[in-house]
Backbone as CSV, one residue per row, in Angstrom:
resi,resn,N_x,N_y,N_z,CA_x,CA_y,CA_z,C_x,C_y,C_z
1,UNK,-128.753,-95.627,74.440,-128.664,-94.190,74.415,-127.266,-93.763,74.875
2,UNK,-126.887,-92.720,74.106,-125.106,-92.231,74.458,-125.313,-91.072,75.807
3,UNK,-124.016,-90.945,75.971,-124.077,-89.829,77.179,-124.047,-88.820,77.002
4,UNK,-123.706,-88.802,75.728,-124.325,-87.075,74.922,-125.655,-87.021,74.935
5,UNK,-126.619,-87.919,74.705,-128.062,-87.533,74.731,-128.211,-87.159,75.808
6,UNK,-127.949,-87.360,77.169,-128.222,-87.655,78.792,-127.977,-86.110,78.641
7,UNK,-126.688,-85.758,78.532,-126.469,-84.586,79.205,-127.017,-83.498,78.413
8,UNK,-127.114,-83.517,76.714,-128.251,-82.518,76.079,-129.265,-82.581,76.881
9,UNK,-130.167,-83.323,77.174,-131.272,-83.535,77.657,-131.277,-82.936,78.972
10,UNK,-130.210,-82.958,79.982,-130.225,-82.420,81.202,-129.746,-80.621,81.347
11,UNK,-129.134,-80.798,80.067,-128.904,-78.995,79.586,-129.916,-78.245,79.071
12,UNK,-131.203,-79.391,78.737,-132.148,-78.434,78.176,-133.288,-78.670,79.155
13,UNK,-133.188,-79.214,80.288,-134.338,-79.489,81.641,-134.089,-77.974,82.198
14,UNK,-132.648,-77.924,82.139,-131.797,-76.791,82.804,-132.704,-75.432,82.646
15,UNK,-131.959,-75.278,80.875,-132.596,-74.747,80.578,-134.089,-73.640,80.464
16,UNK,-134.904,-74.729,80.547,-136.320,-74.727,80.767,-136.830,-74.275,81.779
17,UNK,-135.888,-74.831,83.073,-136.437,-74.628,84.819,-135.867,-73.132,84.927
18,UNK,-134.730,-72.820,84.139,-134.682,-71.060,84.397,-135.615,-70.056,83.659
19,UNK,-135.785,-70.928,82.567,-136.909,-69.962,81.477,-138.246,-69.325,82.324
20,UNK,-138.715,-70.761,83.103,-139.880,-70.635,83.556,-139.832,-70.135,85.211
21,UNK,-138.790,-70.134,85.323,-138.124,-68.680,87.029,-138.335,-67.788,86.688
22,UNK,-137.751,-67.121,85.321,-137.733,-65.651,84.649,-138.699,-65.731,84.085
23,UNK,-139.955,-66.436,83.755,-141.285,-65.804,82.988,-142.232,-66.036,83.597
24,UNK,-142.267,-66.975,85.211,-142.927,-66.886,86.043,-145.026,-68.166,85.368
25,UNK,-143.992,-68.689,84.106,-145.468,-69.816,83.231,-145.014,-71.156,83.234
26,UNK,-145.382,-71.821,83.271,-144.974,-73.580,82.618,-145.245,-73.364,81.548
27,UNK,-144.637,-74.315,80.319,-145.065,-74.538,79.072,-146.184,-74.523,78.710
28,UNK,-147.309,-74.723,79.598,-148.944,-74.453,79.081,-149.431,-73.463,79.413
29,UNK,-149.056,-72.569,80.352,-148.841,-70.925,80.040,-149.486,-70.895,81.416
30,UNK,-149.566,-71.640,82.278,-150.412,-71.903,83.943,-148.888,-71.036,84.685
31,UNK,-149.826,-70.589,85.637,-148.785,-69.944,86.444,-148.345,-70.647,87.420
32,UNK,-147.077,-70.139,87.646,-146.486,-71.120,88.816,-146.629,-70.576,90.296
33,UNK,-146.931,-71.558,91.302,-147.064,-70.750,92.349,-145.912,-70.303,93.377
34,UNK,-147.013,-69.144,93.569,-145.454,-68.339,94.835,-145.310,-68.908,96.007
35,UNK,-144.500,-68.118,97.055,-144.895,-68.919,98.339,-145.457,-68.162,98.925
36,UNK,-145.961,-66.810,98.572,-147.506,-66.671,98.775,-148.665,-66.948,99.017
37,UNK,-148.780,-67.510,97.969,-149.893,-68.832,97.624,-149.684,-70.025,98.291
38,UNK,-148.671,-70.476,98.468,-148.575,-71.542,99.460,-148.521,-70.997,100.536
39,UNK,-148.124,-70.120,101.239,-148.639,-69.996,102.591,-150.197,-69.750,102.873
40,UNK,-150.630,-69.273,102.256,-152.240,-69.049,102.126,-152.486,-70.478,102.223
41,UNK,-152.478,-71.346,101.494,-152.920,-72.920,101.091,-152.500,-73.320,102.581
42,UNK,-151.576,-73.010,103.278,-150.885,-73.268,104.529,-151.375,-73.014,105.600
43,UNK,-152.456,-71.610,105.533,-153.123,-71.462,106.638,-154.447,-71.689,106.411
44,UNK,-155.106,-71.888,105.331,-156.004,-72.285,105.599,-156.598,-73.027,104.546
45,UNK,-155.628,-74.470,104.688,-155.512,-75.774,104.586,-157.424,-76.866,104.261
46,UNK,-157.684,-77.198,105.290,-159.036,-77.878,105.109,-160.629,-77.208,104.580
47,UNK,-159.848,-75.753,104.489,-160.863,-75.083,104.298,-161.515,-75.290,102.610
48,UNK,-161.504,-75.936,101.360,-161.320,-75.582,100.358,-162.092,-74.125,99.739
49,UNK,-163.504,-74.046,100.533,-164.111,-72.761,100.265,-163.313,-71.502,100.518
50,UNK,-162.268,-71.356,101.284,-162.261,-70.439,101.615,-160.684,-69.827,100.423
51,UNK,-160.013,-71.209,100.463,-159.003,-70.859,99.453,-158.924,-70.622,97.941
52,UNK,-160.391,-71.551,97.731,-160.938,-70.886,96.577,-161.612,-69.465,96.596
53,UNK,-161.652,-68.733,97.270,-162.495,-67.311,97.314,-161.209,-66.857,97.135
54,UNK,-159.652,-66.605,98.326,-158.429,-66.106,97.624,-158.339,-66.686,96.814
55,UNK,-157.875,-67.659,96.454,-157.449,-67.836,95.104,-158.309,-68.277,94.110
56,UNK,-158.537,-66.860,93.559,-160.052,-66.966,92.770,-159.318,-67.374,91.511
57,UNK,-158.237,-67.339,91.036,-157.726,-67.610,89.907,-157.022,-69.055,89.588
58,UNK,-157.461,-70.025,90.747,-157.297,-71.228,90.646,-158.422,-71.945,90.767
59,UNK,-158.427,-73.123,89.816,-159.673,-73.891,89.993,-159.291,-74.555,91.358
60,UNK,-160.698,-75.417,92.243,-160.648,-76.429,92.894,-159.778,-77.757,92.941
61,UNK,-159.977,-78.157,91.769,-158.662,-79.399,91.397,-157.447,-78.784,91.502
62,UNK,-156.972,-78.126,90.818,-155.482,-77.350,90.941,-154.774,-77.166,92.734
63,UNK,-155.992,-76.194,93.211,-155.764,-75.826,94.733,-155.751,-77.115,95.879
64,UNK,-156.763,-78.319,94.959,-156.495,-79.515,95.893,-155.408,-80.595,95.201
65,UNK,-154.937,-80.337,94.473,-153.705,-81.388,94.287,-152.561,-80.427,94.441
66,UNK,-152.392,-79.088,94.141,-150.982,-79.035,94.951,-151.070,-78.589,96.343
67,UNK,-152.122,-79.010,97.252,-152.330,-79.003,98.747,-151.576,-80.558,99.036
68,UNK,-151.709,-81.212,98.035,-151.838,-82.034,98.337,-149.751,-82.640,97.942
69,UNK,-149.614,-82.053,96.932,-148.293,-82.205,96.316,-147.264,-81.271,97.371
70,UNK,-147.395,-80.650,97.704,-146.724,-80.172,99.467,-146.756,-80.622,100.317
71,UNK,-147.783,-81.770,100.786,-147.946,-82.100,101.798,-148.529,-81.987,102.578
72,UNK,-149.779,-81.048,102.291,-150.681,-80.879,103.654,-151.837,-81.972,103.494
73,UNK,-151.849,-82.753,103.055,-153.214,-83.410,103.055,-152.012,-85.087,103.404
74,UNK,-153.199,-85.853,104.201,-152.675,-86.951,104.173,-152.698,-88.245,103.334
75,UNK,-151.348,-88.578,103.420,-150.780,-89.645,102.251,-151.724,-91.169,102.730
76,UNK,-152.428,-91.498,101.369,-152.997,-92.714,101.169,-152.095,-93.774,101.500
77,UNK,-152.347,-95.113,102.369,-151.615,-96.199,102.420,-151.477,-97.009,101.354
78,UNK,-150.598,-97.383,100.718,-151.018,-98.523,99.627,-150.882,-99.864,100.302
79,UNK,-151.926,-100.710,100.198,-152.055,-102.096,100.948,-151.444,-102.940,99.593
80,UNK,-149.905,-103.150,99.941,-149.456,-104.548,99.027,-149.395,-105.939,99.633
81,UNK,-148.772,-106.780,99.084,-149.174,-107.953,99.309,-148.632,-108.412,100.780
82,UNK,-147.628,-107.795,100.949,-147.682,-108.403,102.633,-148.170,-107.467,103.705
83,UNK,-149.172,-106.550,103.354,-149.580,-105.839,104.078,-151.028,-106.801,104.493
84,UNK,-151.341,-107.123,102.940,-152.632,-107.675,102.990,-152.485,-109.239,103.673
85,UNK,-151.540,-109.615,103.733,-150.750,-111.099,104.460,-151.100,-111.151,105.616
86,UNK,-150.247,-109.662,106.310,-150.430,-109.308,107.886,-152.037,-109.182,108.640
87,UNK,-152.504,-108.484,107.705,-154.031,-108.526,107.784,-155.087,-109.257,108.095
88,UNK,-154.639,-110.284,107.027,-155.393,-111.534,107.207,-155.042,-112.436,108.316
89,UNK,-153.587,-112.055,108.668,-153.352,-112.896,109.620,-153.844,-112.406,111.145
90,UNK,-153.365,-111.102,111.602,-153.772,-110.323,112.629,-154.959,-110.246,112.847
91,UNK,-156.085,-110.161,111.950,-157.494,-109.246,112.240,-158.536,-109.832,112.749
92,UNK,-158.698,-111.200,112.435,-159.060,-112.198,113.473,-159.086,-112.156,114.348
93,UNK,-157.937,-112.351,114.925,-157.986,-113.262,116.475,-157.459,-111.460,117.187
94,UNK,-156.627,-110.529,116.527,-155.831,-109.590,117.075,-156.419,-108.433,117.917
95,UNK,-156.046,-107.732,118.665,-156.488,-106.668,119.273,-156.628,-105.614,118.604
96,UNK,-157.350,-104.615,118.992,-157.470,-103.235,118.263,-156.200,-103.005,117.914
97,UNK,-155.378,-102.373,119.735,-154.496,-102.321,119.683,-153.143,-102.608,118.901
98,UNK,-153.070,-104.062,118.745,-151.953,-104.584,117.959,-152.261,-104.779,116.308
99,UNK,-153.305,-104.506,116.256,-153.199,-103.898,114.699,-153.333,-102.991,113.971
100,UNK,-153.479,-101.805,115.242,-153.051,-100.583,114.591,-151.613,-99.991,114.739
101,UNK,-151.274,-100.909,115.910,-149.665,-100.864,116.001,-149.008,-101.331,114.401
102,UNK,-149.578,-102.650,114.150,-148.824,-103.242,112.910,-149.408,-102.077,111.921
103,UNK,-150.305,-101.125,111.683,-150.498,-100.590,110.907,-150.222,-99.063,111.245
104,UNK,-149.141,-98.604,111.279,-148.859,-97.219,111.562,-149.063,-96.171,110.953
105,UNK,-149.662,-94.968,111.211,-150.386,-93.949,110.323,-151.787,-94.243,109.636
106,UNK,-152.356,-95.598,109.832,-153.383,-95.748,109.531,-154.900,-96.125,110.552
107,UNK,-155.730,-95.639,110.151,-156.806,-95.316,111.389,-157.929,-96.662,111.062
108,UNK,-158.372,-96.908,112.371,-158.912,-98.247,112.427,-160.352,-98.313,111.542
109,UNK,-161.200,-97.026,111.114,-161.781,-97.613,109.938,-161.693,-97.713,109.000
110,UNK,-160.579,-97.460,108.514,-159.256,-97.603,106.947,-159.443,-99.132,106.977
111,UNK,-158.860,-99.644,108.095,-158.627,-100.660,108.385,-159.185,-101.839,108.478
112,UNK,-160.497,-101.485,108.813,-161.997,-102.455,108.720,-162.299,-102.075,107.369
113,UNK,-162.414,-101.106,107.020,-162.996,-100.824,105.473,-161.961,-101.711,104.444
114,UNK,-160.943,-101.841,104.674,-160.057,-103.167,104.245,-160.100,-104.374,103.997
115,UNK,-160.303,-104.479,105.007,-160.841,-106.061,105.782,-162.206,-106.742,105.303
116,UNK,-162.726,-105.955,105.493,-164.220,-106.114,104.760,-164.319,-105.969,103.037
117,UNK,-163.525,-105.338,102.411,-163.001,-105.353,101.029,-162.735,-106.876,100.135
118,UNK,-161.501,-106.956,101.212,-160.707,-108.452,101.192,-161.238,-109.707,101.302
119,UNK,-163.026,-109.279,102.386,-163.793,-110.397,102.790,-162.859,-110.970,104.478
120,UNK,-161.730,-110.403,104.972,-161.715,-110.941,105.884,-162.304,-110.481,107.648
121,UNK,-162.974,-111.727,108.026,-163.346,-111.504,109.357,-163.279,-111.499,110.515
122,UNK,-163.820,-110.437,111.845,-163.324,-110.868,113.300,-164.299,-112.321,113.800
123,UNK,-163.365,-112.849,114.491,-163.665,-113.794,115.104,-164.511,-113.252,116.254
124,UNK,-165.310,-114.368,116.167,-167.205,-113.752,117.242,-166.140,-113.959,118.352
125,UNK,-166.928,-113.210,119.506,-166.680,-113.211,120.879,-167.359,-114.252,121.334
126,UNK,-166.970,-115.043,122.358,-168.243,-116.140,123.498,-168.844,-115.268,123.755
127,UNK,-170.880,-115.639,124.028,-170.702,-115.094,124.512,-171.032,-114.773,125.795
128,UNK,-171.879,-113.646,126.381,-171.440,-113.410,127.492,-171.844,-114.752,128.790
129,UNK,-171.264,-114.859,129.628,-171.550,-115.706,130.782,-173.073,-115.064,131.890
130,UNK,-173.879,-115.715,132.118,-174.808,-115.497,133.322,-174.541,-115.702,134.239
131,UNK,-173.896,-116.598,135.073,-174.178,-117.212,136.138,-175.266,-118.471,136.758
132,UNK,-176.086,-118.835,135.381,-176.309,-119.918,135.599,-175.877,-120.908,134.688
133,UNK,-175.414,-121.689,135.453,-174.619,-123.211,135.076,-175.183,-123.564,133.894
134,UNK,-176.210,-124.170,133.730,-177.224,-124.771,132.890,-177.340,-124.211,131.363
135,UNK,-177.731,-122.485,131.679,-177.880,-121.442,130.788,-176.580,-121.501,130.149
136,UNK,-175.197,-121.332,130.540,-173.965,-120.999,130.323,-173.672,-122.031,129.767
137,UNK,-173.824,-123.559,130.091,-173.321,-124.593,128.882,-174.314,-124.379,127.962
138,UNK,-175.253,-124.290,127.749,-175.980,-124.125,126.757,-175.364,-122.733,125.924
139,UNK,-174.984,-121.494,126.286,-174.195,-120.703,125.219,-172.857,-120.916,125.103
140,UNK,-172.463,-121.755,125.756,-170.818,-122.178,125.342,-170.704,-123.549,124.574
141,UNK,-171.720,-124.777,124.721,-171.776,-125.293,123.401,-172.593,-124.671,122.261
142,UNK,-173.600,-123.545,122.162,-174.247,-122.646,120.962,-172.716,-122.294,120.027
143,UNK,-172.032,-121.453,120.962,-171.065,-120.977,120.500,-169.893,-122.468,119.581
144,UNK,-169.211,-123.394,120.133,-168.907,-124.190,119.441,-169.264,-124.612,118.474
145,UNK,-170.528,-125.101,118.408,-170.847,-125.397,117.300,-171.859,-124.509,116.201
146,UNK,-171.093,-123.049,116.892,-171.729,-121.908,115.607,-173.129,-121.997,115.355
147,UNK,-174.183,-121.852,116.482,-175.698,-121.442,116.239,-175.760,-119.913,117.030
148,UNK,-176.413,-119.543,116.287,-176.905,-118.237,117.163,-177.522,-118.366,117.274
149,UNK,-177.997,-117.169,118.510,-179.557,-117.455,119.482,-180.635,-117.125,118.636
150,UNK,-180.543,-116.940,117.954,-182.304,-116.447,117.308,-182.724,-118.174,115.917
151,UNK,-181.688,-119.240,115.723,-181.620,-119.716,115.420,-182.067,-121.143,116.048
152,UNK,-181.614,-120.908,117.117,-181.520,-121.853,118.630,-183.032,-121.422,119.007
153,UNK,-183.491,-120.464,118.979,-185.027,-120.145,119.299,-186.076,-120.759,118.480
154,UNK,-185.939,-120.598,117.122,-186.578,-121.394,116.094,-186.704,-123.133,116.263
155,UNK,-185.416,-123.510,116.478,-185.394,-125.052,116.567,-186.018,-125.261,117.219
156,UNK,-185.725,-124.780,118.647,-186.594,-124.730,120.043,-187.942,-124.968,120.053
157,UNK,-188.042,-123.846,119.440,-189.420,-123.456,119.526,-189.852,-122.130,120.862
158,UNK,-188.781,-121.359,121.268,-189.139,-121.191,122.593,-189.390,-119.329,122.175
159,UNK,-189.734,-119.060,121.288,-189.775,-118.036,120.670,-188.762,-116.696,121.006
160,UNK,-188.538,-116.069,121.659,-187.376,-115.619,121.827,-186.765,-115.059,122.972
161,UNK,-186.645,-116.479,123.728,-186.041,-116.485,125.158,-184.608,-116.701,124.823
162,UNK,-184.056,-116.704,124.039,-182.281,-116.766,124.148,-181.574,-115.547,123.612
163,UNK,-182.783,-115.315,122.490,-182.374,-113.675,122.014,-182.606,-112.969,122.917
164,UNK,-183.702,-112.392,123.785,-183.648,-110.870,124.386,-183.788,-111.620,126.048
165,UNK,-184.629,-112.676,126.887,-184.318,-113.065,127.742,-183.054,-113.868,128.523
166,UNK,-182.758,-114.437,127.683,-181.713,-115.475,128.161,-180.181,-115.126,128.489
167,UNK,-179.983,-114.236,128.234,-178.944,-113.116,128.853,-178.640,-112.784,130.379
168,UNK,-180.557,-112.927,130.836,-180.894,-112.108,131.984,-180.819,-113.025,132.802
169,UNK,-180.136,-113.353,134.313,-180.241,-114.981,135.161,-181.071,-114.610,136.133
170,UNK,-181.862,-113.855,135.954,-182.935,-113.583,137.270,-184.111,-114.710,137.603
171,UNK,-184.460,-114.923,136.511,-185.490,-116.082,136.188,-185.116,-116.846,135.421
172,UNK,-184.993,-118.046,134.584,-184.124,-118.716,134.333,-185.412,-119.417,133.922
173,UNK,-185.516,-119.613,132.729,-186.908,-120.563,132.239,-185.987,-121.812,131.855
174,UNK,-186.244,-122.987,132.893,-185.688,-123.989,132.839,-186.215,-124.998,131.595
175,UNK,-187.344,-124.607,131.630,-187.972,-125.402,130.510,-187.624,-125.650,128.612
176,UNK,-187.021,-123.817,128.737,-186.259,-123.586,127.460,-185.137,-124.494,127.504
177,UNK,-184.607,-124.038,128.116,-183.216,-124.197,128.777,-182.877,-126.193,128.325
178,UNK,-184.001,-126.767,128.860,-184.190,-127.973,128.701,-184.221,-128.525,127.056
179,UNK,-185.456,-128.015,126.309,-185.627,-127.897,125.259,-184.262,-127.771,124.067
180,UNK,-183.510,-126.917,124.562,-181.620,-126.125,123.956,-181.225,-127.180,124.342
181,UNK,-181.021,-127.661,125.919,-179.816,-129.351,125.908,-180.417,-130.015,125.102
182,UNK,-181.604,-130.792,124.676,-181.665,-131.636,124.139,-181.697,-131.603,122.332
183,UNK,-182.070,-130.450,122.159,-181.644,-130.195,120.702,-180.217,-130.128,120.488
184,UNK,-179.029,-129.765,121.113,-177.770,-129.527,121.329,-177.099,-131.107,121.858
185,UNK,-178.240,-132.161,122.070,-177.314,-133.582,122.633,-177.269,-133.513,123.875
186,UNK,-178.051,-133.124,124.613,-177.521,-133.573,125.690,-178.770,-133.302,127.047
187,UNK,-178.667,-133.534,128.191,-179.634,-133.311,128.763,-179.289,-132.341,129.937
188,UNK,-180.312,-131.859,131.062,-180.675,-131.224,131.993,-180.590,-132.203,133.218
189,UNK,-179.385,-131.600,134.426,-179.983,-132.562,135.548,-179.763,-131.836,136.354
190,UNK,-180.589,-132.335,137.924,-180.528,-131.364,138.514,-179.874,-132.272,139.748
191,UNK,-178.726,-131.529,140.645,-178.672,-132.058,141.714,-179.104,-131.324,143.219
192,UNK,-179.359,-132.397,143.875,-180.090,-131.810,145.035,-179.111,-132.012,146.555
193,UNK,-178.813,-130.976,147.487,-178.172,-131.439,148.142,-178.597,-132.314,149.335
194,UNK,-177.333,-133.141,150.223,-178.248,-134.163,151.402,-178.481,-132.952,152.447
């Protein structure tokens, strides 16, 4: 293309953008807005009912994409490929914190709703500790070798003392407890002092 086409072409953009100053239409005969109308759209922004009642002479779509073509509505993230990199790498093991840091302007259920998209997952927590010895290796090897308690109950047989009791170290059903080491490898001992 020559540089005569460029600049016809930019003499007749010209053109056009004054036509439609002085006749106040775009080429499809839609009116252009004032800053009237955008200040209205300006104050009362989230409302869409209410800016559709003033501006009865705009449809809904119209009033929400140039809310949106100004700037009052907030800009979608696009997740490209090293966003989705960081993601996978951070969301795991990472803190709330430090991955909404790595993700700025974006809110943490954007962020899970992502993640979960992608298929990627948080890493389980241990979990919690009792205070009894016995009980506590028994959920810290569960945890290693990835059984959960309602799973560990079944094998057992102990119906569901690890799901809703075994949390609790007040009473301590040694017998379960016994039952979990030895399905898990290993046994129960007790020492006694002199």
């Amino acid at each position: 293309m020559r540089l005569r086409d460029h600049s016809s072409g930019a003499a007749s953009a010209a053109r056009m953008r004054a036509h439609i100053l002085r006749s106040g239409y775009t080429l499809f005969g839609q009116r252009v807005w004032t800053d009237g109308e955008n200040f209205i759209c300006r104050l009362f922004y989230p409302d869409y009912f209410s800016l559709r009642q003033i501006l009865y002479n705009r449809s809904f779509t119209v009033i929400k994409s140039h809310c949106h073509a100004i700037g009052l509505c907030r800009k979608r993230h696009h997740w490209g490929a090293l966003d989705k990199v960081r993601l996978k790498k951070l969301y795991p093991t990472g803190t709330r914190a430090e991955i909404c840091a790595a993700f700025p302007g974006v809110e943490w259920d954007n962020i899970c709703a992502v993640a979960r998209y992608y298929g990627y997952r948080r890493k389980k927590r241990p979990y919690k500790l009792t205070g009894v010895p016995a009980l506590d290796a028994v959920r810290s090897r569960c945890y290693d070798v990835k059984i959960n308690m309602r799973e560990l109950d079944e094998d057992c047989r102990t119906k569901t003392y690890f799901q809703k009791r075994g949390c609790r170290p007040q009473y301590p059903n040694f017998r379960a407890i016994n039952r979990a080491a030895i399905y898990l490898g290993g046994h129960l001992i007790f020492h006694l002092p002199e």
